[in-house]
C-alpha positions in Angstrom: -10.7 -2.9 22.8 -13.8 -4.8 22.8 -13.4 -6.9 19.3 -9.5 -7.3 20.2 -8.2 -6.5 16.6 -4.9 -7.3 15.4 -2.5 -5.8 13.3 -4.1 -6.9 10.3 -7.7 -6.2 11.1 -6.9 -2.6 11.8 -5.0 -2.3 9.1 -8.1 -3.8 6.7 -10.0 -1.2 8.1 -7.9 1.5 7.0 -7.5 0.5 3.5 -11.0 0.3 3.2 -11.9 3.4 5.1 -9.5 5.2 2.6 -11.0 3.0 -0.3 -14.4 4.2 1.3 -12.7 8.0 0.8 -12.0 7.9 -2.6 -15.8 6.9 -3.1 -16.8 9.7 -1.2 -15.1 12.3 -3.5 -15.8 10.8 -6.5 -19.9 11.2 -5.3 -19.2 14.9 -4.3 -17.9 15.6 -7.6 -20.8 13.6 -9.5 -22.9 15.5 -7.3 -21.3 19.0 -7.9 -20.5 19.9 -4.8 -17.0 20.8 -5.7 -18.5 23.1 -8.5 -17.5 27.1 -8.2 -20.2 28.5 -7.9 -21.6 25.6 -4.8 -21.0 26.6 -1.6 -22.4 23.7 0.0 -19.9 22.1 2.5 -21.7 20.2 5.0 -22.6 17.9 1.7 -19.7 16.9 0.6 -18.2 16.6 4.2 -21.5 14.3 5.2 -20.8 12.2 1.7 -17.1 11.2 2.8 -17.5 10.8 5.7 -20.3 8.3 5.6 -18.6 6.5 2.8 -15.5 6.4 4.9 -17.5 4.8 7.6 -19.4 2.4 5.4 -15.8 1.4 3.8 -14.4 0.6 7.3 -17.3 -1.8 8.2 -16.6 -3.0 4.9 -13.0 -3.8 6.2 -14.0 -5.6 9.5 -16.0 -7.3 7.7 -13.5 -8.6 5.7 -10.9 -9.0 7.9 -13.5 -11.2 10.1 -13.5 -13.8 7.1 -9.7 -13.9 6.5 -6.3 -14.1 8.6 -5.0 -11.2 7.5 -1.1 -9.9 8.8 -0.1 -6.6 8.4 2.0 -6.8 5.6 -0.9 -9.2 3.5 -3.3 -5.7 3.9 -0.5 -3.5 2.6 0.4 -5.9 -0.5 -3.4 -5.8 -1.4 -3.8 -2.0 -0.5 -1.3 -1.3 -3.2 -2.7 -3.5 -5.6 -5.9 -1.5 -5.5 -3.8 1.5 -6.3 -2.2 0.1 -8.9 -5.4 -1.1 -10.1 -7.0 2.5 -9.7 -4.0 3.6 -12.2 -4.7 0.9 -14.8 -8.8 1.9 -14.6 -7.9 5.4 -14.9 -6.0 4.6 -17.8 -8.8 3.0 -19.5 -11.0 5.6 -19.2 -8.7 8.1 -21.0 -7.9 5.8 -23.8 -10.4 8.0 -26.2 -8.2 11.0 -25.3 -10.0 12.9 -23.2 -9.4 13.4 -19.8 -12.4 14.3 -18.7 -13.2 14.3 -15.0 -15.8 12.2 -14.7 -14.7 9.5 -16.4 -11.4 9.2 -14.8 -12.9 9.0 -11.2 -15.1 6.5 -12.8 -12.1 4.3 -13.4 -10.2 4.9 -10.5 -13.4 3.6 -8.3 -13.7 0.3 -10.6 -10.0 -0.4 -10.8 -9.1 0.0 -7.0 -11.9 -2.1 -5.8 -10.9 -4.6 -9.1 -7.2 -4.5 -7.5 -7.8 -5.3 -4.5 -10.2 -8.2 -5.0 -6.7 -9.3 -7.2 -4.8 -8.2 -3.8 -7.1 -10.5 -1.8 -6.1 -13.4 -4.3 -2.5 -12.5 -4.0 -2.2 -12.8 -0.1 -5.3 -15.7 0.6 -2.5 -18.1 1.7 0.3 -15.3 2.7 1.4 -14.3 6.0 3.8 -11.5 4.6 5.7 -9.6 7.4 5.8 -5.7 8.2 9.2 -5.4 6.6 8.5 -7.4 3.4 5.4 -5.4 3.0 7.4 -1.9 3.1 9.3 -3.7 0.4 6.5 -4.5 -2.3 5.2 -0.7 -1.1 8.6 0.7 -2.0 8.5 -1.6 -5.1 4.8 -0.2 -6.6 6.2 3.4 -5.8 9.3 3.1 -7.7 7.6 1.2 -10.4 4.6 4.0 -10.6 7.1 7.4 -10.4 9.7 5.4 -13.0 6.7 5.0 -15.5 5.0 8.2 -14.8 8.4 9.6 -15.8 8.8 8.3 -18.8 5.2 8.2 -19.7 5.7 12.0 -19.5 8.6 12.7 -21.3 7.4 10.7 -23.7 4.1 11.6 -24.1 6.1 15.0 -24.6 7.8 14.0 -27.3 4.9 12.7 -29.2 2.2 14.9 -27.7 0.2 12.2 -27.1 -1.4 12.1 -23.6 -2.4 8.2 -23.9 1.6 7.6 -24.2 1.3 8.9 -20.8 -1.8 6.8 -19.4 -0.4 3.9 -20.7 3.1 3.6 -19.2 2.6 5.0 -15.8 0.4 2.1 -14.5 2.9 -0.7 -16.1 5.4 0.9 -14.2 3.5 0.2 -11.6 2.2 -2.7 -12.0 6.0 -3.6 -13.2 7.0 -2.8 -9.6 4.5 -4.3 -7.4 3.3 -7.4 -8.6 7.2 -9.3 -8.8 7.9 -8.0 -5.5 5.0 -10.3 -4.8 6.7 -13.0 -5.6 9.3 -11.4 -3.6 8.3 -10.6 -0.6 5.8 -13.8 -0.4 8.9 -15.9 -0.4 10.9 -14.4 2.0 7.7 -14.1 4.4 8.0 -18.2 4.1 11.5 -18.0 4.7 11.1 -16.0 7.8 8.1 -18.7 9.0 11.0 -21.2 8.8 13.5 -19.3 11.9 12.2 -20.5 15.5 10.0 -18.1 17.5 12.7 -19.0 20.3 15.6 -17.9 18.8 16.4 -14.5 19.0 19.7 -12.8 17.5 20.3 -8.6 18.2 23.3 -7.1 16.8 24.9 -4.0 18.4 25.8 -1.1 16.4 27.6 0.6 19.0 30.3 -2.1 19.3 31.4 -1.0 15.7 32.1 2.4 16.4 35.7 3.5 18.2 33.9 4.4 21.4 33.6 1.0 23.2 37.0 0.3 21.9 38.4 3.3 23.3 36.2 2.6 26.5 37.7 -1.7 26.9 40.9 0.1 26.9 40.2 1.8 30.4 39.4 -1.3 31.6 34.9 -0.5 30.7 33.3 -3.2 29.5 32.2 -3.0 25.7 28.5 -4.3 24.8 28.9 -7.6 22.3 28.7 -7.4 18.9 26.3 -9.7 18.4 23.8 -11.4 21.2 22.1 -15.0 21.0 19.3 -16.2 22.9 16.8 -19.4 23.1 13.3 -19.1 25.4 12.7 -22.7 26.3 
């Protein structure tokens, strides 16, 4: 309430606080804490939860030196995943897929993809909806990959099959919707604030029809309005 944050602020914070999360695990499991025979859960709960915090500031912080929308956070958000994919990959590229290592490379590739994600949206104002739309984009693009990676990593037994595929499916899906999205985000800056169109489903359906015949008024199809 007091620092008035917009969409985009709160949503900076978020993806950092999460960001800030994955940290947080990755140090409980350097540190052990997740080991059978520890016990220990006020540590691990203390380590998150502080690097949590500390990733949030981190995203005010940000946000405070850029104009961020909504939709700008969420295209850099899933750059950092994809990037956390592409650093896990790199880490298993000897074959094994040790713990460690992998955690290791999801840290360094998600904060590597979203300094790229940063890039990407500097000059951007993408909407909510064209933001769902590069979201939907990196999920298809990561589960198609994933998939394949699998089956054929299967086929060849060979796990790097696997780690190699997945994040360019990914990566495949997120960064042209980009492109995408960032275009119709400046298409959508070119339609007047005034102008405002709604469409009624209901006058589609054989109710209102059914209704105009007994002399009730049906709701419009479609409704146009201009604030001066």
């Amino acid at each position: 309430r007091l620092s008035k944050l917009d969409a985009g602020d709160a949503h900076s914070i978020a993806a950092l606080s999460d960001f800030g999360m994955l940290c947080g695990f990755s140090s409980a499991e350097f540190a052990g804490y997740f080991d059978d025979e520890t016990e220990d859960v006020g540590g691990p709960a203390a380590l998150v939860l502080a690097t949590s915090l500390a990733g949030g500031l981190g995203g005010r912080f940000l946000s405070s030196k850029r104009d961020y929308s909504y939709g700008d956070v969420s295209v850099m958000r899933n750059a950092g995943w994809v990037g956390a994919m592409v650093g896990m990959t790199i880490a298993n590229l000897d074959g094994e897929t040790d713990t460690d290592p992998t955690l290791v490379g999801a840290i360094v590739g998600n904060a590597a993809g979203l300094m790229v994600g940063d890039r990407l949206v500097r000059h951007t104002e993408i909407t909510f909806g064209n933001s769902v739309t590069n979201t939907l984009s990196t999920v298809a693009g990561g589960l198609m990959g994933s998939g394949i990676g699998a089956l054929a990593a299967a086929d060849n037994d060979n796990e790097l099959v696997f780690w190699g595929v997945s994040p360019a499916g990914g990566a495949a899906g997120s960064f042209p919707s980009c492109r995408l999205v960032e275009e119709r985000s400046r298409i959508a800056s070119l339609w007047p604030d005034q102008l405002k169109v709604s469409v009624s489903p209901m006058a589609f359906i054989p109710g209102p029809a059914a209704a105009a015949r007994k002399g009730v008024e049906p709701p419009p199809m479609v409704t146009l309005s201009y604030r001066f």
